[in-house]
C-alpha positions as CSV (number, residue, x, y, z in Angstrom):
1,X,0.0,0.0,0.0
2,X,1.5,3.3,-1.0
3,X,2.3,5.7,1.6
4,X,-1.0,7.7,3.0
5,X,1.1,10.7,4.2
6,X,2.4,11.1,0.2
7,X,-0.9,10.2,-1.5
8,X,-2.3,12.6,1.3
9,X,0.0,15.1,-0.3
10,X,-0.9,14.0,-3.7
11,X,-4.9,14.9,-2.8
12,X,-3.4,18.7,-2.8
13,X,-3.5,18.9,-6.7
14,X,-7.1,18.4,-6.6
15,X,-8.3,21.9,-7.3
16,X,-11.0,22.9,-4.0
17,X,-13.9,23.1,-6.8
18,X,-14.0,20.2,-8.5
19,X,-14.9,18.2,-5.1
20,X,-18.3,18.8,-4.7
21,X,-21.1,17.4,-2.6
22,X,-24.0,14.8,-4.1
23,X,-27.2,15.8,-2.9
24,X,-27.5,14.3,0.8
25,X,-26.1,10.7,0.8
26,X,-23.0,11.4,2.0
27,X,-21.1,11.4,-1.2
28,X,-19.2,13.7,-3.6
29,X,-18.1,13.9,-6.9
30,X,-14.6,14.7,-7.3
31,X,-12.8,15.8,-10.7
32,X,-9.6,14.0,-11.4
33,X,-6.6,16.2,-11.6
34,X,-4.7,14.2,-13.8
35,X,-7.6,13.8,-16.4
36,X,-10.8,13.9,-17.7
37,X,-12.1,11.6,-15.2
38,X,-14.7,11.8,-12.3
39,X,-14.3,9.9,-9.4
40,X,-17.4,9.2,-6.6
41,X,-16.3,9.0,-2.6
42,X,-18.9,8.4,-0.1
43,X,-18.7,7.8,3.6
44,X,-19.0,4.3,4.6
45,X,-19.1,4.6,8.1
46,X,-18.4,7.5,11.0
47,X,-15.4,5.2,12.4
48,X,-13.3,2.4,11.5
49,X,-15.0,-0.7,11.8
50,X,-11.7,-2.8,12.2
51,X,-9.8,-0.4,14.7
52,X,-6.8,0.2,12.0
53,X,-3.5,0.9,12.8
54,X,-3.0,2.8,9.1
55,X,-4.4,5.8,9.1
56,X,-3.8,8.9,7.3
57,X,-2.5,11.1,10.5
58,X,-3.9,14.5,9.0
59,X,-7.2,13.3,7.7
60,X,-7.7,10.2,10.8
61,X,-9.6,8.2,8.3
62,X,-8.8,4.5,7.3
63,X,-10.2,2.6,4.3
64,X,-12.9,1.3,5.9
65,X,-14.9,4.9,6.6
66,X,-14.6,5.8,2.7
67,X,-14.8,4.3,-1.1
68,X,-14.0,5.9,-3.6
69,X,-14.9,4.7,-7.7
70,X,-11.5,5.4,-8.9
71,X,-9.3,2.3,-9.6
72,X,-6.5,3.2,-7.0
73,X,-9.3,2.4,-4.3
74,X,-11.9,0.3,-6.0
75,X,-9.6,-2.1,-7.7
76,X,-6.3,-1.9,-5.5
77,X,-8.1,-1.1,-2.2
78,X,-5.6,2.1,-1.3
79,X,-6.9,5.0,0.4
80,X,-6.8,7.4,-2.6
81,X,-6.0,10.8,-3.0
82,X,-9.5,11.6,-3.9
83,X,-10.6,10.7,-0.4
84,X,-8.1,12.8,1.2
85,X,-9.4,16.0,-1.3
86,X,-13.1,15.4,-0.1
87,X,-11.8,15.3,4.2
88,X,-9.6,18.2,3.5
89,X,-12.0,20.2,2.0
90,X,-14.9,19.6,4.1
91,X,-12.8,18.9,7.4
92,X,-15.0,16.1,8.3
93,X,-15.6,15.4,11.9
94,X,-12.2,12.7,12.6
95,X,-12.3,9.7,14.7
96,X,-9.6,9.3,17.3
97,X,-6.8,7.5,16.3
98,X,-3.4,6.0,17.7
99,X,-1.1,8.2,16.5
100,X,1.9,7.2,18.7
101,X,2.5,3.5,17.6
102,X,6.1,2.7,17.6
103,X,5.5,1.5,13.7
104,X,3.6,4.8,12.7
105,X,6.3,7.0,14.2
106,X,9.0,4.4,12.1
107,X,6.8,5.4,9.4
108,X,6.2,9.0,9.7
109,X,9.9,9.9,10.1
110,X,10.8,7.8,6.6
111,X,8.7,9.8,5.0
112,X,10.1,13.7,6.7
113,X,13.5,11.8,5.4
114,X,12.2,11.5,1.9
115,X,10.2,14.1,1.6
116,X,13.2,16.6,3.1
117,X,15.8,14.8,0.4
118,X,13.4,15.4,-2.4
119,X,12.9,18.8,-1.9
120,X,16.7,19.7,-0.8
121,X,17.9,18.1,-4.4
């Protein structure tokens, strides 16, 4: 599963207007930013059903709160950038999460690593 911190960063290129909501089932159409494409997310559930241990640290969602109809989520199950777009924008209520696993923190600090070489070179 690809990182959720860098596919959380990756949501950013979705421009603020093209998520927008679908009447009131809890869903929202969201305009690819690398095509043509439009993607649907709804809300599955207010909080994980499966207590996960993955969870995006800025959005504290897992995979089992959203879907999303894009193949990165439908097809390879990976909590896509479009369902980070829809939480940032609308700054959906967050469930509580561990955030201070030993993993997680292993995690978090490869990615600053990466993320800190990339934009030094």
């Amino acid at each position: 599963m690809p990182c959720l911190c860098l596919i959380h960063l990756k949501s950013k290129e979705i421009i603020e207007s093209n998520v927008n909501e679908i009447s009131e089932n809890n869903s929202w159409a969201v305009k690819s930013s690398s095509n043509d494409n439009q993607y649907t997310v709804t809300k599955l559930n207010d909080d994980c059903v499966n207590d996960c241990q993955l969870t995006c640290k800025f959005c504290k969602i897992c995979i089992h709160m959203y879907s999303c109809t894009c193949p990165d989520n439908f097809v390879k199950g990976n909590l896509c950038k479009h369902i980070h777009a829809v939480c940032t924008k609308l700054k959906l209520p967050a469930r509580t999460v561990v955030t201070d696993s030993p993993v997680i923190d292993h995690l978090n600090s490869l990615i600053s690593e990466r993320v800190t070489h990339k934009i030094g070179t």
